[in-house]
C-alpha positions as CSV (number, residue, x, y, z in Angstrom):
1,X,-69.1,-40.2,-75.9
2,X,-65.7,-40.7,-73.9
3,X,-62.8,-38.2,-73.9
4,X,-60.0,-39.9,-75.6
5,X,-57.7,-39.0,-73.0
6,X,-58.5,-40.1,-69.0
7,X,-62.0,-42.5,-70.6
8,X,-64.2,-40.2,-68.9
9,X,-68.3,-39.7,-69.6
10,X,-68.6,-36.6,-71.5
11,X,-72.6,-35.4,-73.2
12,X,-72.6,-35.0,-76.7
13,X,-71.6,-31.4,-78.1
14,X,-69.0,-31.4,-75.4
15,X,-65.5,-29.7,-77.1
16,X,-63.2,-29.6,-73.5
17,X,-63.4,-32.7,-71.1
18,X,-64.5,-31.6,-67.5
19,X,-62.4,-34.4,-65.8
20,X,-58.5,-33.7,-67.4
21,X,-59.5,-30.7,-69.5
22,X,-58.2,-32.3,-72.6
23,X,-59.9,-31.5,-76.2
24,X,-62.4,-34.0,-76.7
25,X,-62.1,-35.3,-80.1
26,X,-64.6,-36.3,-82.4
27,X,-64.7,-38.8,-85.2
28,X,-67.7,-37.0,-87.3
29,X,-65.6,-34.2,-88.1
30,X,-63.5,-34.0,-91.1
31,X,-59.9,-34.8,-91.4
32,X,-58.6,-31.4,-90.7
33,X,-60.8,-31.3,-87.8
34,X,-59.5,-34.7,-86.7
35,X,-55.8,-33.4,-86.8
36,X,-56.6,-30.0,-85.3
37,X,-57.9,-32.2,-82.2
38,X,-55.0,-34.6,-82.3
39,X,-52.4,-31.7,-81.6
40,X,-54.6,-30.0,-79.2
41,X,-54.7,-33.2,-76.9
42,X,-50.8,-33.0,-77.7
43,X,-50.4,-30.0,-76.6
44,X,-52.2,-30.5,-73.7
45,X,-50.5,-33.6,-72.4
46,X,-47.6,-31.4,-73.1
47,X,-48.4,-28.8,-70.9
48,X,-49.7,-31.4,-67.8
49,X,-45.7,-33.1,-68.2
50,X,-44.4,-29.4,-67.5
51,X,-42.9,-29.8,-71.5
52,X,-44.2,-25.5,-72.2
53,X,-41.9,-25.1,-75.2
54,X,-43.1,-28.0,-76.9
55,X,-46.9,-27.9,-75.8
56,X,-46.3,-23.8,-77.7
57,X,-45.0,-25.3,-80.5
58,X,-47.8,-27.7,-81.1
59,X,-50.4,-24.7,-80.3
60,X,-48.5,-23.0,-83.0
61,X,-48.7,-25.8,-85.5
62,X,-52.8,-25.8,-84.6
63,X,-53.3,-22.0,-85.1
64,X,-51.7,-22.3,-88.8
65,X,-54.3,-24.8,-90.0
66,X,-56.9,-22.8,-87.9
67,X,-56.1,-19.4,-86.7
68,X,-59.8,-18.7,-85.1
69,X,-59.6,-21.6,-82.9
70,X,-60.7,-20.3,-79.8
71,X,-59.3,-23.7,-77.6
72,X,-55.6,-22.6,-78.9
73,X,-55.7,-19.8,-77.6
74,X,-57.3,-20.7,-74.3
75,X,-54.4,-23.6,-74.0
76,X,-51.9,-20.7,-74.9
77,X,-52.9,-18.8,-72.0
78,X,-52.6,-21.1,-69.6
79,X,-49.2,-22.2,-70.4
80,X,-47.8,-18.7,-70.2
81,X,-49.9,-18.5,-66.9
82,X,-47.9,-21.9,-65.9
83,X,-44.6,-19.8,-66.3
84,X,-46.0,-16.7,-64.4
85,X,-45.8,-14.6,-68.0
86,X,-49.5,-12.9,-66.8
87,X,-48.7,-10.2,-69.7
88,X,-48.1,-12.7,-72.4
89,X,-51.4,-14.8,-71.0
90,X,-53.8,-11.7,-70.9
91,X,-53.7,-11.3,-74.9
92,X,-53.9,-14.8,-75.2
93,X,-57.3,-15.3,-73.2
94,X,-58.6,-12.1,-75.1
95,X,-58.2,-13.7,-78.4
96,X,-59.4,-16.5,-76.9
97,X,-62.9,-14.9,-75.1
98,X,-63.5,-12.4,-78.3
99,X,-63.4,-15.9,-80.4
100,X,-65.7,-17.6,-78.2
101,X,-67.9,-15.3,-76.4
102,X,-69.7,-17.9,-74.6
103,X,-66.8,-20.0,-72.6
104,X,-67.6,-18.5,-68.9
105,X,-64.0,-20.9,-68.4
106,X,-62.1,-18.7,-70.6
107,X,-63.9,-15.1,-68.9
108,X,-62.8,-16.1,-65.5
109,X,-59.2,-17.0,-66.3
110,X,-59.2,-13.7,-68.3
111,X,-60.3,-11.8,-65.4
112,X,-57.6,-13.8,-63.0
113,X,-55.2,-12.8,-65.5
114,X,-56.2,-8.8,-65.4
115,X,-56.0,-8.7,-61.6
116,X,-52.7,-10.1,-61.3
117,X,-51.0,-8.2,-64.1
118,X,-52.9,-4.8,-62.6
119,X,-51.6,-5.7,-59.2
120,X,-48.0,-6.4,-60.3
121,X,-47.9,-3.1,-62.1
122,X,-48.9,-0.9,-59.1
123,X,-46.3,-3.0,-56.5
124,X,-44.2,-2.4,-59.3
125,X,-44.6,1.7,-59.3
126,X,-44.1,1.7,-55.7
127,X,-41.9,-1.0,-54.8
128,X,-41.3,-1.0,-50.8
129,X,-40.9,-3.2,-48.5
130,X,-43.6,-5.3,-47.5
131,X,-44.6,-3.5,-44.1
132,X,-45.6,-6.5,-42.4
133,X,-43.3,-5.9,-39.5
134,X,-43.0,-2.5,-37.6
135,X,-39.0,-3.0,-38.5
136,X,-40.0,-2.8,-42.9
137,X,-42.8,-0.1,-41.8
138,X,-39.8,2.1,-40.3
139,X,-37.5,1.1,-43.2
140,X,-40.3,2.4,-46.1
141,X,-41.2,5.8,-43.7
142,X,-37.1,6.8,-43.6
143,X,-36.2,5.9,-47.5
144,X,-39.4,8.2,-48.1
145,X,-38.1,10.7,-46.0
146,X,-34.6,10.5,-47.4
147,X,-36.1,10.9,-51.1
148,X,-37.8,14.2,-50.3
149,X,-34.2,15.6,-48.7
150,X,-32.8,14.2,-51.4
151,X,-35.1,16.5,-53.8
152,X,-35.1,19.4,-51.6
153,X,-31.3,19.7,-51.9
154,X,-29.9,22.9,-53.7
155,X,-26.7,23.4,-55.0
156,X,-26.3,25.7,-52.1
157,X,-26.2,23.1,-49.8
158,X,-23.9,20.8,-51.8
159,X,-21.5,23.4,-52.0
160,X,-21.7,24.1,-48.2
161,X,-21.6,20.5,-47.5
162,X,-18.4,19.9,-49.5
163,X,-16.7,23.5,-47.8
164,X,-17.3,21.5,-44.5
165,X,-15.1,18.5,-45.6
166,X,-12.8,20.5,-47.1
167,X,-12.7,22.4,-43.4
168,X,-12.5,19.1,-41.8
169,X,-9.7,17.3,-43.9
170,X,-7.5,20.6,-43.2
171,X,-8.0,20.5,-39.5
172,X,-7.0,16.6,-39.7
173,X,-3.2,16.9,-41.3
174,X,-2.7,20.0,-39.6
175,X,-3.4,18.1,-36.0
176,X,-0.9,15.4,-37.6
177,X,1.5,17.2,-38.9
178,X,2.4,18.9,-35.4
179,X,1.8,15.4,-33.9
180,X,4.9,14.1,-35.4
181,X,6.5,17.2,-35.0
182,X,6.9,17.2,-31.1
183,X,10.3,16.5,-29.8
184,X,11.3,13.1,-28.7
185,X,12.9,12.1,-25.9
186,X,16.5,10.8,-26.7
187,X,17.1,7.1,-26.1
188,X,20.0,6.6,-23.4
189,X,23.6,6.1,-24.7
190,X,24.7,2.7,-25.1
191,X,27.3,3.3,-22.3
192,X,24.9,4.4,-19.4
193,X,22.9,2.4,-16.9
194,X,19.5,3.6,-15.8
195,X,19.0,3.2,-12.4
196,X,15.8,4.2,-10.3
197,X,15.8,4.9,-6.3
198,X,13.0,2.9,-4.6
199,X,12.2,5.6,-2.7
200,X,7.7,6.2,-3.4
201,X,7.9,10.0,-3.0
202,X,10.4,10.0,-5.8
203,X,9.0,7.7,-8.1
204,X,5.5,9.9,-7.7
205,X,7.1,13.1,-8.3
206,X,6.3,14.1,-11.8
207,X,9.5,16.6,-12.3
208,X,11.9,13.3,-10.9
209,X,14.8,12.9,-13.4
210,X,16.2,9.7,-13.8
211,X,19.8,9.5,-12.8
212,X,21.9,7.9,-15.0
213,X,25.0,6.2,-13.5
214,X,28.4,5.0,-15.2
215,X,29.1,1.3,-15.1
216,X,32.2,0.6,-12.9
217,X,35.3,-0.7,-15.0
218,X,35.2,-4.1,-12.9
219,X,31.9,-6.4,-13.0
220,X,32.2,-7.1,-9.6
221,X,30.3,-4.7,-7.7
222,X,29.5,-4.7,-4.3
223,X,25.9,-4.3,-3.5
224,X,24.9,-1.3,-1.8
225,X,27.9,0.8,-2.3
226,X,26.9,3.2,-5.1
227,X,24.2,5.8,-3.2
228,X,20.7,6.0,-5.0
229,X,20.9,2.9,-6.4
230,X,19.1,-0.5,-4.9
231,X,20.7,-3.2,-6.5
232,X,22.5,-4.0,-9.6
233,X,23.0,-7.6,-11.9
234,X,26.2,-8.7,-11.4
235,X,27.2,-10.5,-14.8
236,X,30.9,-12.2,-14.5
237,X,33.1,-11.2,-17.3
238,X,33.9,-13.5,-20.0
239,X,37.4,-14.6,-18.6
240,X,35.5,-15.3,-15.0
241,X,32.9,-17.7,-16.6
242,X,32.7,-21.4,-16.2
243,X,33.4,-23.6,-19.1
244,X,30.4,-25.1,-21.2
245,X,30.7,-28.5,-22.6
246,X,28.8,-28.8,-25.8
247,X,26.7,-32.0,-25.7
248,X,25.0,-31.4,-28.9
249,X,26.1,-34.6,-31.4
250,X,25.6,-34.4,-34.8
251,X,22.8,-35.8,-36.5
252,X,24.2,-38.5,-39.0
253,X,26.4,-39.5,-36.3
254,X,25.5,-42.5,-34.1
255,X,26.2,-43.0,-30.2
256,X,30.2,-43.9,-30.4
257,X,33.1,-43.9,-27.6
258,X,34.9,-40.4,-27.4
259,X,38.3,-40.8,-27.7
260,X,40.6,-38.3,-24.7
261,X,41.0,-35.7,-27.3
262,X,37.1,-35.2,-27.7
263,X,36.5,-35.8,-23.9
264,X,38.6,-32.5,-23.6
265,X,36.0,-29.2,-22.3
266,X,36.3,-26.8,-25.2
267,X,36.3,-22.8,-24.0
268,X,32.9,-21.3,-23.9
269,X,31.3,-19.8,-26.5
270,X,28.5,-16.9,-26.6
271,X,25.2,-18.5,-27.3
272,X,24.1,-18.2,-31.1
273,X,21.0,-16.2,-31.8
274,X,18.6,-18.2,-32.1
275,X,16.7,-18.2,-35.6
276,X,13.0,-17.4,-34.1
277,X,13.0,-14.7,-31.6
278,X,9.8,-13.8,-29.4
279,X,8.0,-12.1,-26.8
280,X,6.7,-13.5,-23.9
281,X,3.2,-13.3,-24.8
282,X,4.0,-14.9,-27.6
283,X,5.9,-17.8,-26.5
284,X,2.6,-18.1,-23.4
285,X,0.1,-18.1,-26.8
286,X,2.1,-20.8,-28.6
287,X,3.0,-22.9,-25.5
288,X,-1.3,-23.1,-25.1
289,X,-1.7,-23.7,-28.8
290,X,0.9,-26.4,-28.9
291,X,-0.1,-27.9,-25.5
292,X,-3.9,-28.3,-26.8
293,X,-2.3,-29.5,-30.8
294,X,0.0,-32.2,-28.6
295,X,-2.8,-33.4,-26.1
296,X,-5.1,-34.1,-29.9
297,X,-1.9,-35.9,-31.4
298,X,-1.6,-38.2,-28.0
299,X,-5.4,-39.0,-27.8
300,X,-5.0,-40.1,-31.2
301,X,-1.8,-42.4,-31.3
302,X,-1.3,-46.1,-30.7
303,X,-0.8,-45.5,-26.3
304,X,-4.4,-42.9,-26.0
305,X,-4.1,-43.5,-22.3
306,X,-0.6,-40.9,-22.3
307,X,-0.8,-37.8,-21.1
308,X,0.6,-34.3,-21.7
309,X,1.6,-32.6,-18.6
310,X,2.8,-29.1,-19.6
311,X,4.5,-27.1,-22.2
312,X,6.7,-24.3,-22.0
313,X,8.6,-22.5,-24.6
314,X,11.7,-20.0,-23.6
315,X,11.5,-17.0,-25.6
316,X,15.5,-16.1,-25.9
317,X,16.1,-19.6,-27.7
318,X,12.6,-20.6,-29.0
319,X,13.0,-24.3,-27.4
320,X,10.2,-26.0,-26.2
321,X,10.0,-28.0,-23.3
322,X,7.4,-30.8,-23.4
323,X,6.6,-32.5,-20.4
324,X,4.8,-36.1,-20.7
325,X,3.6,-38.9,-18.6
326,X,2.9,-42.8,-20.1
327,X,0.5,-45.2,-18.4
328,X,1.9,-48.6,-16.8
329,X,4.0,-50.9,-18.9
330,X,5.0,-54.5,-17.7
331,X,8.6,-54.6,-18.6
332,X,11.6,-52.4,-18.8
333,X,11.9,-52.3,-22.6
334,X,7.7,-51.5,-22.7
335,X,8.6,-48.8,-20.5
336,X,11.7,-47.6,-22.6
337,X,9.4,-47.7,-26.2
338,X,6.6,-46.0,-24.7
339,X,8.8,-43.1,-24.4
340,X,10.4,-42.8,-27.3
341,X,6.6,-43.5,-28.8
342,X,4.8,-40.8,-27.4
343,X,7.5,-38.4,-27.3
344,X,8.2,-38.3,-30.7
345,X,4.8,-38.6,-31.5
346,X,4.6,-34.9,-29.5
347,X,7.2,-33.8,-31.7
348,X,6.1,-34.8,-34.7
349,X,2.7,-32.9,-33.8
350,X,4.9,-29.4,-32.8
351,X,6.8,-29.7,-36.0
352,X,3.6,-30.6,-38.7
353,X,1.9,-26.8,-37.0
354,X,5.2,-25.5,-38.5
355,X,5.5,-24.0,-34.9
356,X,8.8,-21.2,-34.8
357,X,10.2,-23.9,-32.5
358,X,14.4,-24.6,-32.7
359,X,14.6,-27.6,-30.5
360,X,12.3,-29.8,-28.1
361,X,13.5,-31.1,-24.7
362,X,11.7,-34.2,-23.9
363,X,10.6,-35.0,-20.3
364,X,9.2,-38.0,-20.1
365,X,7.6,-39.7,-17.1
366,X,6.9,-43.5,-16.4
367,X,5.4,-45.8,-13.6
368,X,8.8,-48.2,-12.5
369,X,7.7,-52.1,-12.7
370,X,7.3,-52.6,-9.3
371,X,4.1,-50.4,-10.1
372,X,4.9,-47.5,-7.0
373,X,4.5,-43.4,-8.3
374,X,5.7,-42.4,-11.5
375,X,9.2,-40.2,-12.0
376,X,11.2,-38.7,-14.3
377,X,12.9,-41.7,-16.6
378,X,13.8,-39.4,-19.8
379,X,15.4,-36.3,-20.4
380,X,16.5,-35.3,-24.2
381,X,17.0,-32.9,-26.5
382,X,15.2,-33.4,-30.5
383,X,16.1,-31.2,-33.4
384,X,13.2,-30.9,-35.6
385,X,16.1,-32.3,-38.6
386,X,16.2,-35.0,-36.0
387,X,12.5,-36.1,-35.6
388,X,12.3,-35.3,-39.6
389,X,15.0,-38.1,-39.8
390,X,13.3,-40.3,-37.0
391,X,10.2,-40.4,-39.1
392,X,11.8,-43.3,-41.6
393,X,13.0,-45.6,-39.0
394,X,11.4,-48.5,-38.2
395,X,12.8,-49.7,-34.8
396,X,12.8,-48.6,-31.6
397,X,16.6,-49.0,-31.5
398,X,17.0,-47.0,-34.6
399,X,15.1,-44.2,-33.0
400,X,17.0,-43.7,-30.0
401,X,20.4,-42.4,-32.4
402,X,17.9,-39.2,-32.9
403,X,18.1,-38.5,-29.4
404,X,21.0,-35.6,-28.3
405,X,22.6,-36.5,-24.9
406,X,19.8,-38.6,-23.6
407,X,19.3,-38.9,-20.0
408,X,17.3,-42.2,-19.0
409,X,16.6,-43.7,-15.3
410,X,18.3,-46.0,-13.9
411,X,16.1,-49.2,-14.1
412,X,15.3,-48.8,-17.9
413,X,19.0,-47.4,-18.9
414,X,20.0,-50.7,-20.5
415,X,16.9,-52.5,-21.3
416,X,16.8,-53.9,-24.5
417,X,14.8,-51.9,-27.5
């Protein structure tokens, strides 16, 4: 007699195979018998392919043609044992041991079964951390001890416990309330100049009052003639100030002759407010953050062997200066695209961070061709509208129109893009 499953040996009278643990089925029984075998092995191969649901359905379909077969039952409990349902598995292997007594399998699996569901109940009545670790022994010994405070409270002590907030949240706004109600000291007049003697003893005294001196009506002042006071910025009126001609060109508008009329010095202006105002913290912090953004963009680009120097933003005009070097190039009009290459590139970098940034200056810096120290060879102002607008150009002499009041070196001034 073989078991129909894995082929295996089995003694006559044998119902379970020892090798796979499949039904064994035999062919003297009747055909009831026969099926009832057929869907146990189902179930069974079922249950090895990890397939529970259907291996319980197929158990189900045995128990209606025999409900005291004590092998269903047996395979019922181990599936739910499969699927960690112990609970569900205990009834199972009873039904299964009070049917067949004699099955010292079915005892032990039973007696697994009542150890594991006994010792889930009791972790469950006391669950705690496992203690392990000294840390989860002192975590279990101070949630006990919070739990007996907790049910050794009266309503004594909430009440005192809430009086004490109560206390506490008084004392709070009244310490703010006279906060802000301290006096202030007034801010100076907008016609009054502050000035402070340089005098230690003075400046140390704690009682010292600040004098406050009247500007003179003329803005020349000579130094040292008003007593108690060091020195003073001279600012020239606006009648005594030097004409500023305005350099910046237009955008749309390509490098032209000036007629007499424009080469005429308009009269100065005050500087416009710039659109981003900052500190000078602010301005160090983004000079750093745009220095280490740039030097990423130029290892990246078409010439890796560039370099930026430094960058420096002013605060009062949020213009930043960038400062850049490009390696040896063989020829004059090498020398003249490397610049515009990398220091647009730079740009482009500063203006895709979104920086607060109103205009670059460009100073680039290039080895002549007769291969001696490198110098300055460009100087320029860039609009971010400008290197926007650079961005769809495709020469180099097409680029160079986007540049405001460029200032090149002599030996690469008129070479050829």
């Amino acid at each position: 007699m073989e078991c129909a499953q894995c082929g295996a040996a089995l003694p006559m009278g044998r119902t379970v195979c020892s090798a796979c643990g499949s039904p064994v089925v035999r062919h003297d029984l009747s055909m009831a018998d026969e099926e009832t075998h057929r869907l146990l092995a189902e179930a069974n191969l079922l249950r090895i392919r990890g397939q529970h649901d259907e291996a319980i359905g197929v158990c189900t379909r045995v128990l209606r043609i025999d409900s005291t077969n004590a092998i269903a039952h047996s395979l019922l409990g181990d599936i739910y044992c499969e699927q960690a349902n112990y609970r569900e598995a205990l009834g199972w292997y009873k039904l299964a041991t009070s049917l067949n007594p004699n099955n010292a399998a079915d005892r032990k699996k039973l007696e697994d079964v009542i150890d594991r569901v006994f010792q889930g109940a009791s972790s469950q009545e006391q669950p705690a951390m496992p203690s392990s670790t000294p840390q989860a022994g002192k975590l279990v010994a101070l949630r006990e001890k919070a739990v007996k405070l907790f049910q050794q409270l009266q309503p004594v002590h909430v009440i005192g416990g809430c009086v004490v907030i109560f206390m506490g949240l008084v004392l709070l706004i009244f310490n703010l309330t006279s906060t802000s109600q301290k006096p202030s000291h007034p801010k100076d007049s907008p016609g009054t100049r502050t000035t402070v003697t340089e005098n230690p003893q003075t400046q140390n005294t704690a009682n010292a009052v600040t004098p406050r001196v009247t500007p003179p009506t003329r803005d020349t002042v000579e130094l040292g003639s008003t007593p108690g006071a060091s020195n003073f910025v001279v600012r020239p009126t606006q009648e005594d100030r030097p004409p500023v001609q305005n350099t910046i060109t237009p955008l749309s508008s390509a490098p032209q002759t000036r007629s007499a009329a424009d080469s005429q010095v308009p009269p100065f202006q005050p500087p416009v407010s710039a659109k981003h105002s900052m500190t000078l913290d602010e301005a160090n912090r983004l000079s750093e953050q745009l220095r280490a953004t740039l030097e990423t963009a130029i290892r990246n680009s078409k010439i890796p062997s560039s370099r930026v120097d430094k960058v420096s933003i002013d605060p009062r005009t949020s213009t930043a200066v960038i400062e850049y070097s490009i390696p040896q190039m063989r020829t004059p009009g090498e020398i003249k695209q490397a610049l515009l290459y990398s220091g647009f590139h730079c740009v482009w970098a500063a203006t895709d961070q979104r920086a607060p940034i109103n205009n670059f200056t460009l100073m680039g810096n290039a080895y002549p061709v007769s291969g001696q120290a490198p110098s300055r060879a460009l100087v320029s102002d860039v609009t971010p509208q400008q290197a926007d607008s650079a961005r769809a150009a495709r020469e180099y002499k097409d680029v160079v129109q986007f540049l405001t009041n460029p200032q090149w070196r002599p030996d690469i001034e008129s070479a050829p893009l």
